[in-house]
Biopython code that builds the backbone (N, CA, C, O; Angstrom):
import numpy as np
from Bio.PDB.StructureBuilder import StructureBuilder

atoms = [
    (1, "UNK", "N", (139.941, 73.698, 100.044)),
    (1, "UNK", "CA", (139.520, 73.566, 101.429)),
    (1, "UNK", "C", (138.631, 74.755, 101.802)),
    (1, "UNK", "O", (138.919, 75.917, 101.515)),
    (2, "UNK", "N", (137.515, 74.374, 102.473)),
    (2, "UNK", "CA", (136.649, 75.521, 103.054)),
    (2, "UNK", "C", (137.373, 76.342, 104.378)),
    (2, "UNK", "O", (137.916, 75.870, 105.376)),
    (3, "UNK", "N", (137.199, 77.467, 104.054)),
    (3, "UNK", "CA", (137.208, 78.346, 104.982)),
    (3, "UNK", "C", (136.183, 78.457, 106.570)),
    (3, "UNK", "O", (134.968, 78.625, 106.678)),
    (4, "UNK", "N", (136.998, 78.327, 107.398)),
    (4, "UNK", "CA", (136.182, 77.905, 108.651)),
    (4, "UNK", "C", (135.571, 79.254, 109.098)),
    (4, "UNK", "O", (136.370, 79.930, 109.746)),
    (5, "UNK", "N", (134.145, 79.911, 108.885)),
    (5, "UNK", "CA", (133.283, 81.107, 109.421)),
    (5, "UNK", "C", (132.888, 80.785, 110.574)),
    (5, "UNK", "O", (132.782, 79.651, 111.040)),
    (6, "UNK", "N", (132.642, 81.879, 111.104)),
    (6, "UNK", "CA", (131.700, 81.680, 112.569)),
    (6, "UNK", "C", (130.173, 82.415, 111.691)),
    (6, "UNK", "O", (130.042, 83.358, 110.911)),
    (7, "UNK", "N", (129.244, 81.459, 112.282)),
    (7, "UNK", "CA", (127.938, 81.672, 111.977)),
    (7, "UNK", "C", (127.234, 82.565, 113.124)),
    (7, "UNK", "O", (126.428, 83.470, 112.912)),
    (8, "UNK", "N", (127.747, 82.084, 114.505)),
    (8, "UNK", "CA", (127.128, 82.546, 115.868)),
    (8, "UNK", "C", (127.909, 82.434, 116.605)),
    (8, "UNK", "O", (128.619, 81.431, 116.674)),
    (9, "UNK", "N", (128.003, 83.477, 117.397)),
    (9, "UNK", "CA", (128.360, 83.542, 119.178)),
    (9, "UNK", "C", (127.575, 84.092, 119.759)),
    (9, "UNK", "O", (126.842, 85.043, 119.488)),
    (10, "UNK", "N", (127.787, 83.161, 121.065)),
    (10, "UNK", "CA", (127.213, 83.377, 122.387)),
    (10, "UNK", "C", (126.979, 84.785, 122.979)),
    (10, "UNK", "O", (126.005, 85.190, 123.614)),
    (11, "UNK", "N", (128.539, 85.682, 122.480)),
    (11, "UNK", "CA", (128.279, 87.080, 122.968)),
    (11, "UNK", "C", (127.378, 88.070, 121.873)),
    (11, "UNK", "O", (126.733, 89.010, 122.336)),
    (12, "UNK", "N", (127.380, 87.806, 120.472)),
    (12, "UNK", "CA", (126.769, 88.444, 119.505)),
    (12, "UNK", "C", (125.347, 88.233, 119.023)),
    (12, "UNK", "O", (124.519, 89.079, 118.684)),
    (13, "UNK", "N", (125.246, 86.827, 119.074)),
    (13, "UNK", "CA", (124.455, 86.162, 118.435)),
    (13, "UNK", "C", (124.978, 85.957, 116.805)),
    (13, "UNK", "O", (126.129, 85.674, 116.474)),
    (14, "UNK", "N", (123.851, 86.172, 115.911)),
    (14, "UNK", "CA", (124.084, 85.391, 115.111)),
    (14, "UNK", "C", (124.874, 86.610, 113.919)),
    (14, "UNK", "O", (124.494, 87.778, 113.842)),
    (15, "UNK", "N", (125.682, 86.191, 113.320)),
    (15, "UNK", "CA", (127.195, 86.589, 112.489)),
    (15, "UNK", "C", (126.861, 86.658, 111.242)),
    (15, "UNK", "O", (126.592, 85.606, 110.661)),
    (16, "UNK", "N", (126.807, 87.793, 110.606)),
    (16, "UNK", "CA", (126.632, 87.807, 109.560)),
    (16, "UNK", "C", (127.954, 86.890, 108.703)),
    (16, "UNK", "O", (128.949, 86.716, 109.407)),
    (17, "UNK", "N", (128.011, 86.432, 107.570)),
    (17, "UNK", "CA", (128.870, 85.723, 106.762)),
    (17, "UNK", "C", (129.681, 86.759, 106.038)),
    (17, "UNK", "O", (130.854, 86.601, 106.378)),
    (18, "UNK", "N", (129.544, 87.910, 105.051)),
    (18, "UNK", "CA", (130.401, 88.404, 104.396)),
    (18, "UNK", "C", (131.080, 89.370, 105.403)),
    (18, "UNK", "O", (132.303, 89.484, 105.493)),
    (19, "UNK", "N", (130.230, 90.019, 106.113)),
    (19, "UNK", "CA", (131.583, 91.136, 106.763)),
    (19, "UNK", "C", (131.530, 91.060, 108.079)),
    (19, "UNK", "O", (131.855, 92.094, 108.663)),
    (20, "UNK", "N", (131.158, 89.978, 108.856)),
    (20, "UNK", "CA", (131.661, 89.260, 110.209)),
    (20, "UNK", "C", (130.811, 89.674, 111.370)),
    (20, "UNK", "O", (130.924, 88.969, 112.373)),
    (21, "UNK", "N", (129.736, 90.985, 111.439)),
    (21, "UNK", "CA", (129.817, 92.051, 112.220)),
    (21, "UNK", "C", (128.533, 90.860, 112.850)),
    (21, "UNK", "O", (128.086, 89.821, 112.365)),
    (22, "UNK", "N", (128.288, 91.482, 113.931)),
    (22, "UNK", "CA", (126.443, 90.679, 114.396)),
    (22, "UNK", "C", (125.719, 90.935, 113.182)),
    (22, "UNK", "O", (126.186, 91.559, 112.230)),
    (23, "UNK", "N", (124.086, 90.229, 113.263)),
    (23, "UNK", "CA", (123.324, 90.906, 112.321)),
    (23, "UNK", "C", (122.983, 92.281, 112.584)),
    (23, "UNK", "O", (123.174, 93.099, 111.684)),
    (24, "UNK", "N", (122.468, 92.682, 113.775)),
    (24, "UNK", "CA", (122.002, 93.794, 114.147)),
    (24, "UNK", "C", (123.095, 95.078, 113.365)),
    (24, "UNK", "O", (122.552, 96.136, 113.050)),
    (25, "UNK", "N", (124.514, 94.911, 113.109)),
    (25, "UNK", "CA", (124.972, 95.519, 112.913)),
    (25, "UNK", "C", (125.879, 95.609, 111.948)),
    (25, "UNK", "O", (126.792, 96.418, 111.786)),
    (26, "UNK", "N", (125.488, 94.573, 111.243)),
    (26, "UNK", "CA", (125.971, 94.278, 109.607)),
    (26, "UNK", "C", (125.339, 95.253, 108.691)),
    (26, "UNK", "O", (124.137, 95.410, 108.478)),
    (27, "UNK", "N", (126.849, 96.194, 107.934)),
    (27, "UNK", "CA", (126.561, 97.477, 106.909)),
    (27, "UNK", "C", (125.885, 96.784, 105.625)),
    (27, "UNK", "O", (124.984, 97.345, 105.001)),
    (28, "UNK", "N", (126.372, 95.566, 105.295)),
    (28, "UNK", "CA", (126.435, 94.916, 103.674)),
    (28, "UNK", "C", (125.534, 94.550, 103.510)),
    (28, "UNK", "O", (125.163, 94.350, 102.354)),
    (29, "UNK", "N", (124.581, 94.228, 104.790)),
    (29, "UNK", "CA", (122.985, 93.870, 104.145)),
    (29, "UNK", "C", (121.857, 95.044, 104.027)),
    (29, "UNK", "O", (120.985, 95.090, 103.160)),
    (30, "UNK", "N", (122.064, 96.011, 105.114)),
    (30, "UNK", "CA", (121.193, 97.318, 104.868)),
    (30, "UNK", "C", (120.892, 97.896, 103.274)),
    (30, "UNK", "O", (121.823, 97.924, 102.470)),
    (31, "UNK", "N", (119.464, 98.371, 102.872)),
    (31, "UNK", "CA", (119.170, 98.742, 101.723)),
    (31, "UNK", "C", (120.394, 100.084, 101.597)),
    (31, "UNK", "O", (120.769, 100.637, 102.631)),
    (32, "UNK", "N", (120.858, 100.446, 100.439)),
    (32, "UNK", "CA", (121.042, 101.380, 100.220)),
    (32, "UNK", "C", (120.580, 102.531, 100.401)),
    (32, "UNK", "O", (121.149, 103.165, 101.290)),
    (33, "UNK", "N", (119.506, 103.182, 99.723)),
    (33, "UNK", "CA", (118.526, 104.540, 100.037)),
    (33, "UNK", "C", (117.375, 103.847, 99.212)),
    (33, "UNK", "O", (117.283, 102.889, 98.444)),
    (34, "UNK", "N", (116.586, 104.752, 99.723)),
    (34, "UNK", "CA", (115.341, 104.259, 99.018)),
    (34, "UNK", "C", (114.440, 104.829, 97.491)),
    (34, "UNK", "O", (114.357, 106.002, 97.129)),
    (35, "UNK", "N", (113.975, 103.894, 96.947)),
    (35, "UNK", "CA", (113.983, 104.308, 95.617)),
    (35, "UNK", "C", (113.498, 105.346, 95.212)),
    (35, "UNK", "O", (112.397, 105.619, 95.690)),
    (36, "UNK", "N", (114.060, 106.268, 94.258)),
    (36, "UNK", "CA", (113.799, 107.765, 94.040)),
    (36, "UNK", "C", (112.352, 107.650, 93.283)),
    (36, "UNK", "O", (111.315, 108.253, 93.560)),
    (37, "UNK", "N", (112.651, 106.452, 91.980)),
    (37, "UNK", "CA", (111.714, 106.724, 90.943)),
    (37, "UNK", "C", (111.935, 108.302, 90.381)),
    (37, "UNK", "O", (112.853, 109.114, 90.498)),
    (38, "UNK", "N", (110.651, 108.319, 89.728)),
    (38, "UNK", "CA", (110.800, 109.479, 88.859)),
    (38, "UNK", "C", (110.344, 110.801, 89.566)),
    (38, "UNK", "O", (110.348, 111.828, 88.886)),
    (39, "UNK", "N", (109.972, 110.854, 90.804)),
    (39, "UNK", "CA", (110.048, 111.961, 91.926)),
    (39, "UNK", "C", (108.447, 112.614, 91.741)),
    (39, "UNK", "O", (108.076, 113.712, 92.157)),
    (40, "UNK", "N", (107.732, 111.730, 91.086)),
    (40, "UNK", "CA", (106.062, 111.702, 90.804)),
    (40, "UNK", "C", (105.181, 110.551, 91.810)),
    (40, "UNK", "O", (105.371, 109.362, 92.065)),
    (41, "UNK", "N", (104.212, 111.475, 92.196)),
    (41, "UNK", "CA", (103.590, 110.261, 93.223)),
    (41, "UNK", "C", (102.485, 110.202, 92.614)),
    (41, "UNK", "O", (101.992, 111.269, 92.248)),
    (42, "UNK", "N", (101.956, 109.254, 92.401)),
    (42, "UNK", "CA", (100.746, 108.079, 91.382)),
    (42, "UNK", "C", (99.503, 108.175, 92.794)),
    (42, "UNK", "O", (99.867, 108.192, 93.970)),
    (43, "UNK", "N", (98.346, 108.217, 92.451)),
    (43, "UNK", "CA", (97.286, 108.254, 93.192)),
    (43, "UNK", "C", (96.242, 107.676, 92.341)),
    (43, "UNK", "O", (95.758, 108.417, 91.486)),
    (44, "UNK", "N", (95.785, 106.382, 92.446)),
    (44, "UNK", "CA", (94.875, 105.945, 91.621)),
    (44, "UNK", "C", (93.679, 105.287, 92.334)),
    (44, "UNK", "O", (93.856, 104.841, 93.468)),
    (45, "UNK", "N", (92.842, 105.226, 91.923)),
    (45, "UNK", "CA", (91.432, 104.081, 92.261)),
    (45, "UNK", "C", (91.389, 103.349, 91.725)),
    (45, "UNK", "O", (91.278, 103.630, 90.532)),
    (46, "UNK", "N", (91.436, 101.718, 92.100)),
    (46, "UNK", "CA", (91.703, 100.382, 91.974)),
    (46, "UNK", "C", (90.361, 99.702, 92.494)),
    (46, "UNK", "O", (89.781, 100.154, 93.482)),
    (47, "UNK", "N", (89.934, 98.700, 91.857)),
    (47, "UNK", "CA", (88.921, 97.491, 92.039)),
    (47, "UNK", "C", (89.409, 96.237, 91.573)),
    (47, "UNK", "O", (89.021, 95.246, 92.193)),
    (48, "UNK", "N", (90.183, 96.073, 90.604)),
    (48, "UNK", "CA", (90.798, 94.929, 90.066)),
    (48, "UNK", "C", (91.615, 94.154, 90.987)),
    (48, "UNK", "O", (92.564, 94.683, 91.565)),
    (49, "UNK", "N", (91.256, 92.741, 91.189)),
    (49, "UNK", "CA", (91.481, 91.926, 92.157)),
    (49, "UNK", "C", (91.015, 92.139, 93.057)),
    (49, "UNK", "O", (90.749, 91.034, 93.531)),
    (50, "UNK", "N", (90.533, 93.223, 94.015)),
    (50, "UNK", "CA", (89.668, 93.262, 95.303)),
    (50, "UNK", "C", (88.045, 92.613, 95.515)),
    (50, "UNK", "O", (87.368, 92.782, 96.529)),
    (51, "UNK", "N", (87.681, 91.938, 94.452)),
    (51, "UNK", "CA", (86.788, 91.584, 94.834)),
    (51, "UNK", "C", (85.384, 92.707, 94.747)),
    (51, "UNK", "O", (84.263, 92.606, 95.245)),
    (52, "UNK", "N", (85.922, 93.645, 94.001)),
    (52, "UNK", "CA", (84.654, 94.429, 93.483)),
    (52, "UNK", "C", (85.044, 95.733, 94.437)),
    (52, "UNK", "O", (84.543, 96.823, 94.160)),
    (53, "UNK", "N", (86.049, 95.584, 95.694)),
    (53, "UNK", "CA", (85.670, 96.835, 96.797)),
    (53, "UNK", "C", (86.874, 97.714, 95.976)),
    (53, "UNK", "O", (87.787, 97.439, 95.197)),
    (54, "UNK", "N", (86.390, 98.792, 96.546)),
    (54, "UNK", "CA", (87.576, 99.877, 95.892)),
    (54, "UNK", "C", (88.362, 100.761, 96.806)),
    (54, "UNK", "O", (87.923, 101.399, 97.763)),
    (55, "UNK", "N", (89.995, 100.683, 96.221)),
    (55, "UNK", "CA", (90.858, 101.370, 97.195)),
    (55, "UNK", "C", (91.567, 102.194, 96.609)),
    (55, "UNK", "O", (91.766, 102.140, 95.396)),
    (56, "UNK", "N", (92.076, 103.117, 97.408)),
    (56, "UNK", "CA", (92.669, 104.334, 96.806)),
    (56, "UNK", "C", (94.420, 103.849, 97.169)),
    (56, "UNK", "O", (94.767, 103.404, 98.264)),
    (57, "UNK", "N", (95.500, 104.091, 95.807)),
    (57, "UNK", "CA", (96.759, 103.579, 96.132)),
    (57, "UNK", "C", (97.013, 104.452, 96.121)),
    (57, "UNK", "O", (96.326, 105.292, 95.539)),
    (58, "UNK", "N", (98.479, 104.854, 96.944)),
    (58, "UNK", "CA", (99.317, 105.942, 96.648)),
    (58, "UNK", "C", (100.698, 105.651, 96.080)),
    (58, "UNK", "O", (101.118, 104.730, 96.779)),
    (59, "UNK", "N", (101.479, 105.911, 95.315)),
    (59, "UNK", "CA", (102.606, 104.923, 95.174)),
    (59, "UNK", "C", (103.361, 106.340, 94.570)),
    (59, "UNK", "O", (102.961, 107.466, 94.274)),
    (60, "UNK", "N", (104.957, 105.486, 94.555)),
    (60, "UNK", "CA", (105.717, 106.754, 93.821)),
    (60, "UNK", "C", (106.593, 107.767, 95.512)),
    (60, "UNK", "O", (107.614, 108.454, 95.477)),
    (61, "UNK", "N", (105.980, 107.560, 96.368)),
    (61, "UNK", "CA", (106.788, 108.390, 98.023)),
    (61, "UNK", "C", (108.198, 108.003, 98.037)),
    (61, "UNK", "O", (108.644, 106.856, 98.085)),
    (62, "UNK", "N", (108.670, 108.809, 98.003)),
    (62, "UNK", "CA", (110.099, 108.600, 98.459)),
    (62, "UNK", "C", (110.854, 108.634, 99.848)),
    (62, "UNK", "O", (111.815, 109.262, 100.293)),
    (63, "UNK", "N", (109.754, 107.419, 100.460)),
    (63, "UNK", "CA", (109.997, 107.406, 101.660)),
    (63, "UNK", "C", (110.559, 105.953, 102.773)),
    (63, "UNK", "O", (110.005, 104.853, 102.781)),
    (64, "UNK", "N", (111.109, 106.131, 103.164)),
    (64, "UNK", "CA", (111.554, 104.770, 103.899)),
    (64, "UNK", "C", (110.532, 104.000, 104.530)),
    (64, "UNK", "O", (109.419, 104.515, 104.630)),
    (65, "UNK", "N", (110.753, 102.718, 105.023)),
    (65, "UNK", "CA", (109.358, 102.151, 105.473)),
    (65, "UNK", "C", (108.709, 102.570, 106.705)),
    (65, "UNK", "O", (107.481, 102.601, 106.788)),
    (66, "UNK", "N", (109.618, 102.955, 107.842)),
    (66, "UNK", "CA", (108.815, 103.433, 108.736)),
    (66, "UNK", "C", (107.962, 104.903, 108.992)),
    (66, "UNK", "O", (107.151, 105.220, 109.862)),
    (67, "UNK", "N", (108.505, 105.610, 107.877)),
    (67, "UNK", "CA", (108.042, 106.998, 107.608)),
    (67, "UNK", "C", (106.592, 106.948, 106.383)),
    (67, "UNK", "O", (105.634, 107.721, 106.381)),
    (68, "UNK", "N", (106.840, 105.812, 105.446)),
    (68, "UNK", "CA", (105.473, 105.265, 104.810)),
    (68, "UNK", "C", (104.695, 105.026, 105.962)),
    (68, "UNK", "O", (103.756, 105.812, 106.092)),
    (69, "UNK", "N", (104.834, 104.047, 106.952)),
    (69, "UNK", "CA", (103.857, 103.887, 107.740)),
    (69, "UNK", "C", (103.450, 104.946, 108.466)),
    (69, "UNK", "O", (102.248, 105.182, 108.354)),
    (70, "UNK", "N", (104.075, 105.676, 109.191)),
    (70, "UNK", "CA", (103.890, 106.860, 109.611)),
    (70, "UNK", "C", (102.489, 107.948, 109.017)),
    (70, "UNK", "O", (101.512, 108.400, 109.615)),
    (71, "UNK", "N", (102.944, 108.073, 107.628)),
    (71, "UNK", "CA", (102.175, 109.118, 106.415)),
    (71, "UNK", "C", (101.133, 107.898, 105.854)),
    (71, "UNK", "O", (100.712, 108.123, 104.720)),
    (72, "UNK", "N", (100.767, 106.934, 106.334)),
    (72, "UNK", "CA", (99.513, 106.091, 105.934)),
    (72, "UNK", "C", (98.715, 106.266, 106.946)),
    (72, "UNK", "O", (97.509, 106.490, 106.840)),
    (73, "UNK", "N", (99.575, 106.142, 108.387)),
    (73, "UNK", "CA", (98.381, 106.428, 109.473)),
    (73, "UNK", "C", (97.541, 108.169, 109.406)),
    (73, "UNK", "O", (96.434, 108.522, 109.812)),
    (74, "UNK", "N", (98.398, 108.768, 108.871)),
    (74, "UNK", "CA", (97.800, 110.129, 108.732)),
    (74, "UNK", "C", (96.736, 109.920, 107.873)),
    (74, "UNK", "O", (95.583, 109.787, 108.282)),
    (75, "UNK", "N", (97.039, 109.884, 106.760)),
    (75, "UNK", "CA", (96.002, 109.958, 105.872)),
    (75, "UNK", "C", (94.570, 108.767, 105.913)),
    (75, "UNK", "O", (93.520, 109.037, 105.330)),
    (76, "UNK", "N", (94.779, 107.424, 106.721)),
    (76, "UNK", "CA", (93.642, 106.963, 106.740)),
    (76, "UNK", "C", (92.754, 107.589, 107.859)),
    (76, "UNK", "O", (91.526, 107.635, 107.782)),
    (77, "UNK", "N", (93.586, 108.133, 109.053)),
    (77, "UNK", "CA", (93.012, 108.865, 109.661)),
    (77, "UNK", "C", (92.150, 110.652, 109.143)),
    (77, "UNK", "O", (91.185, 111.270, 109.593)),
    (78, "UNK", "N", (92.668, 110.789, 108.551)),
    (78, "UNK", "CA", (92.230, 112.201, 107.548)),
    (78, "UNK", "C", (90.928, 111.374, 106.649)),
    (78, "UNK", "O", (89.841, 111.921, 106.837)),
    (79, "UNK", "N", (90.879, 110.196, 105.746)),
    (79, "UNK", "CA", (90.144, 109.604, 105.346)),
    (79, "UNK", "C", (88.285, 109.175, 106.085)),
    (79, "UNK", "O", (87.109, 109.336, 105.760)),
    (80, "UNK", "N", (89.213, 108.485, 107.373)),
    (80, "UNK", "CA", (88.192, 107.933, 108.029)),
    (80, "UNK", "C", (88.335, 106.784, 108.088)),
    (80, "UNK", "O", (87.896, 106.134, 109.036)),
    (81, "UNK", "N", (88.942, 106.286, 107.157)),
    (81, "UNK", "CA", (88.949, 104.487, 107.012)),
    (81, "UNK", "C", (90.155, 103.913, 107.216)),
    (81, "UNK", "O", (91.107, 104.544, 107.675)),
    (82, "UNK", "N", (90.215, 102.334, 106.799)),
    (82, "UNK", "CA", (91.099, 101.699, 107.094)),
    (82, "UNK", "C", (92.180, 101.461, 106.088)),
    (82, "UNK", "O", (91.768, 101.836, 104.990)),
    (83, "UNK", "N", (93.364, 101.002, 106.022)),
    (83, "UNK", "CA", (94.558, 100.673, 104.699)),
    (83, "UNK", "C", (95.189, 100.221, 105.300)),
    (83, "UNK", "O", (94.998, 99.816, 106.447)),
    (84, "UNK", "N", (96.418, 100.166, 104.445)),
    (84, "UNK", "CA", (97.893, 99.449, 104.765)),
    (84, "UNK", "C", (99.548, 100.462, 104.387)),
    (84, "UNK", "O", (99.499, 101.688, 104.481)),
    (85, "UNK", "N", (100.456, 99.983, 104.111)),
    (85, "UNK", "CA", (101.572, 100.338, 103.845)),
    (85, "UNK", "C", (102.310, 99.132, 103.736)),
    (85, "UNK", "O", (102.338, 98.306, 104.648)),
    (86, "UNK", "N", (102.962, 98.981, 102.561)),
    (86, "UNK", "CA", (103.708, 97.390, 102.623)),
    (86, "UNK", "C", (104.504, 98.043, 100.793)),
    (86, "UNK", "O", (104.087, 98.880, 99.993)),
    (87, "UNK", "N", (105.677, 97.200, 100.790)),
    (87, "UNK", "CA", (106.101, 97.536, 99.558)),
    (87, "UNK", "C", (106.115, 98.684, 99.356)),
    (87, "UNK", "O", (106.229, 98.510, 98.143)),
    (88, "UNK", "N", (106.100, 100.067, 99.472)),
    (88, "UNK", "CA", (106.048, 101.400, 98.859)),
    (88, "UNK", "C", (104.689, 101.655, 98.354)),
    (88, "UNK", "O", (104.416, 102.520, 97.521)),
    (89, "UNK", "N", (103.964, 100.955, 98.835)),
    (89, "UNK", "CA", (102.282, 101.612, 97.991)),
    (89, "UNK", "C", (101.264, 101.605, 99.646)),
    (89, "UNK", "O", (101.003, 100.598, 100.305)),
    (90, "UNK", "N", (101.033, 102.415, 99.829)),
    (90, "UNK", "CA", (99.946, 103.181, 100.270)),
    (90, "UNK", "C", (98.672, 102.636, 99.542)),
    (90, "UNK", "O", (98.263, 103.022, 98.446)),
    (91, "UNK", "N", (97.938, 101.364, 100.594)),
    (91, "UNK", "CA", (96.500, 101.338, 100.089)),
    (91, "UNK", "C", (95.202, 101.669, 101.315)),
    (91, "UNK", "O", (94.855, 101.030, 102.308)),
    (92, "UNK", "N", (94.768, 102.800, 100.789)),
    (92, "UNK", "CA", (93.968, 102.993, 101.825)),
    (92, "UNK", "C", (92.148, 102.406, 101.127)),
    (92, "UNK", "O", (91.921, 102.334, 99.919)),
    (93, "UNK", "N", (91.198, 102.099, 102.114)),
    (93, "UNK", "CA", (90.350, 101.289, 101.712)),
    (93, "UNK", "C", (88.820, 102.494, 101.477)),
    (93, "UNK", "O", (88.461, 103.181, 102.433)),
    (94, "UNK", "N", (88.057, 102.575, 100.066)),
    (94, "UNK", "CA", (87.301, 103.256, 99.563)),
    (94, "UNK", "C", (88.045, 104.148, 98.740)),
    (94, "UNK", "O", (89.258, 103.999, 98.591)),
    (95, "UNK", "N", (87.116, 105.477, 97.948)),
    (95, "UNK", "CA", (87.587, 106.593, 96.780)),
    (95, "UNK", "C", (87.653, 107.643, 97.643)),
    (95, "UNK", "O", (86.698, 108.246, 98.131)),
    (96, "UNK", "N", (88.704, 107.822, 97.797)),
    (96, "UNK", "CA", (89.518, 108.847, 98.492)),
    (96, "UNK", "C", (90.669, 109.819, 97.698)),
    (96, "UNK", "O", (91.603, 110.541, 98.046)),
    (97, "UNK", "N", (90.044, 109.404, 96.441)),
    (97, "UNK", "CA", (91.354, 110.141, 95.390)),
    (97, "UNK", "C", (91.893, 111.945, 95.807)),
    (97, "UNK", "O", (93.025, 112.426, 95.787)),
    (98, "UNK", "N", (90.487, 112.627, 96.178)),
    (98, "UNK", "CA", (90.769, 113.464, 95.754)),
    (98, "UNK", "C", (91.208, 113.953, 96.911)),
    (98, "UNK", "O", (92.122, 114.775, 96.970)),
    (99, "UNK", "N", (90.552, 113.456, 97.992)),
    (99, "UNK", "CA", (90.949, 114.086, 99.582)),
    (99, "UNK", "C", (92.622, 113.704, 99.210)),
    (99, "UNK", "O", (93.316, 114.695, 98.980)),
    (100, "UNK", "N", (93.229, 112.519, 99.143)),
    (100, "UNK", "CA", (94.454, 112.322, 99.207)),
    (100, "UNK", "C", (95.337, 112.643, 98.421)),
    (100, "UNK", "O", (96.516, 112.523, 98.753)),
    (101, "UNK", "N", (94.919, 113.204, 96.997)),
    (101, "UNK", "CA", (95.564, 114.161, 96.256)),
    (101, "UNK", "C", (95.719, 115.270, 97.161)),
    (101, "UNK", "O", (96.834, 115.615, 97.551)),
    (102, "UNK", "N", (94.851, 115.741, 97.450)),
    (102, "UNK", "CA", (95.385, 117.049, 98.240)),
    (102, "UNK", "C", (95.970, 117.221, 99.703)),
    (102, "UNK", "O", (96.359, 118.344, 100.022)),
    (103, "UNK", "N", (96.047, 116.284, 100.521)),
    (103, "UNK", "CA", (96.557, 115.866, 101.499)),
    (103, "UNK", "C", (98.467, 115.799, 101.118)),
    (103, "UNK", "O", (99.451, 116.383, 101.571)),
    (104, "UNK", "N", (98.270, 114.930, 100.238)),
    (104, "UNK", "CA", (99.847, 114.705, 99.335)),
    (104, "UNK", "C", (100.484, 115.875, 99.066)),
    (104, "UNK", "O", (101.652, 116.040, 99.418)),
    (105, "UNK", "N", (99.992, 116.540, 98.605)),
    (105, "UNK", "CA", (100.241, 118.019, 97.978)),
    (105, "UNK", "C", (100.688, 119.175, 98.762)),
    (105, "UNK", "O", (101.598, 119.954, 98.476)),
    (106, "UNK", "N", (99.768, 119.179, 100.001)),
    (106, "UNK", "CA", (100.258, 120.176, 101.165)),
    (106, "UNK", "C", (101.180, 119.541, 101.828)),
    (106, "UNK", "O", (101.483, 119.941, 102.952)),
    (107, "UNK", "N", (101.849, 118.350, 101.223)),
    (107, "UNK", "CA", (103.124, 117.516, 101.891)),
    (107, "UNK", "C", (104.105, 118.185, 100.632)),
    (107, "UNK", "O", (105.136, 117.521, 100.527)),
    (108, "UNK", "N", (104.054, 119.110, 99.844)),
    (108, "UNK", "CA", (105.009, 118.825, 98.999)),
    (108, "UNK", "C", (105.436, 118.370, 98.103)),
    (108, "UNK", "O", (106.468, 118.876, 97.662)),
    (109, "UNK", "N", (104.897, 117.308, 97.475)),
    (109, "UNK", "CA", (105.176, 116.309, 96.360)),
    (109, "UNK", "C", (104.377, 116.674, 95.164)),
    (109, "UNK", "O", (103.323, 117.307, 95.237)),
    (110, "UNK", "N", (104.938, 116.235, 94.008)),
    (110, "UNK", "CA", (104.322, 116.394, 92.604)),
    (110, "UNK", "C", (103.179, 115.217, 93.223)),
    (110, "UNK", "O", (103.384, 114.411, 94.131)),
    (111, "UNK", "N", (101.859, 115.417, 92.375)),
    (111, "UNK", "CA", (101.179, 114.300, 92.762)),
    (111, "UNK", "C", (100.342, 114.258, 91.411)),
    (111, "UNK", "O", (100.171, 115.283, 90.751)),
    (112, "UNK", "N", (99.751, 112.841, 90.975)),
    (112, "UNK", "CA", (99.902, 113.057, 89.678)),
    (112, "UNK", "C", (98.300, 111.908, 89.850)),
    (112, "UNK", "O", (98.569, 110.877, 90.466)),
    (113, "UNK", "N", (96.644, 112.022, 89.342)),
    (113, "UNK", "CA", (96.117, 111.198, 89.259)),
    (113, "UNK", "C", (96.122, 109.971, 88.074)),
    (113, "UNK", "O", (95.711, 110.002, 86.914)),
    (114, "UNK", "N", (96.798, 108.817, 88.901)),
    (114, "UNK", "CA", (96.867, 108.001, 87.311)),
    (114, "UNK", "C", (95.716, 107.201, 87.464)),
    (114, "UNK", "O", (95.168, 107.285, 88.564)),
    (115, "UNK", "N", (95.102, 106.272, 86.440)),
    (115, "UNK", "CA", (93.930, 105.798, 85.975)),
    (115, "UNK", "C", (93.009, 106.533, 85.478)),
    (115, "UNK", "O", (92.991, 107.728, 85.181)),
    (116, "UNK", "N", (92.007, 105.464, 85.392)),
    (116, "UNK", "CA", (90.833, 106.633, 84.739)),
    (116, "UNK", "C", (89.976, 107.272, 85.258)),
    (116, "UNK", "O", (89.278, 108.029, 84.584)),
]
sb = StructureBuilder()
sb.init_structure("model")
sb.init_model(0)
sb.init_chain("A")
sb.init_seg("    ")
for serial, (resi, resn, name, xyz) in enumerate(atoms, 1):
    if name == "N":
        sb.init_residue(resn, " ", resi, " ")
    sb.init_atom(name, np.array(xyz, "f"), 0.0, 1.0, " ", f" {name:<3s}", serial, name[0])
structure = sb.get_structure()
């Protein structure tokens, strides 16, 4: 016989399934911490798949998502141009390797140019 859950109430909204709480305040789905990796941040220049334009990635931050976004608006602003933040990679748009190597750097971090 199935076990009768509450999915939703009126006073909570909607119920998480394994540990009962609202969503807003369900522990069991939150990420753990965010991924260490090898504590090296990757800075490369990319054209492959863009359609010929070229962007500078940053990847490797050991940073949560709203603090990535945060440290993308800096640096496209330091850049001049436009990017993103999504997934843990930092793509800001044109060759910006070297400004953002060193931008990275007076943040602290190993920073490491990968590609060629």
């Amino acid at each position: 016989m199935m076990r009768d859950r509450l999915v939703y109430s009126t006073r909570e909204g909607r119920v998480c399934l394994s540990c009962g709480k609202a969503i807003e305040a369900c522990v069991c789905r939150r990420p753990k911490s965010v991924l260490q990796g090898d504590g090296v941040v990757r800075v490369r220049r990319e054209t492959k798949g863009r359609h010929g334009k070229t962007v500078t990635t940053v990847s490797g931050i050991p940073l949560d998502a709203t603090a990535l976004e945060a440290l993308a608006a800096d640096l496209k602003r330091r850049c001049g141009s436009g990017g993103s933040a999504k997934d843990g990679v930092i793509v800001i748009q044109g060759d910006h390797v070297d400004l953002v190597i060193e931008e990275v750097r007076k943040l602290g971090y190993t920073v490491r140019r990968a590609g060629g």
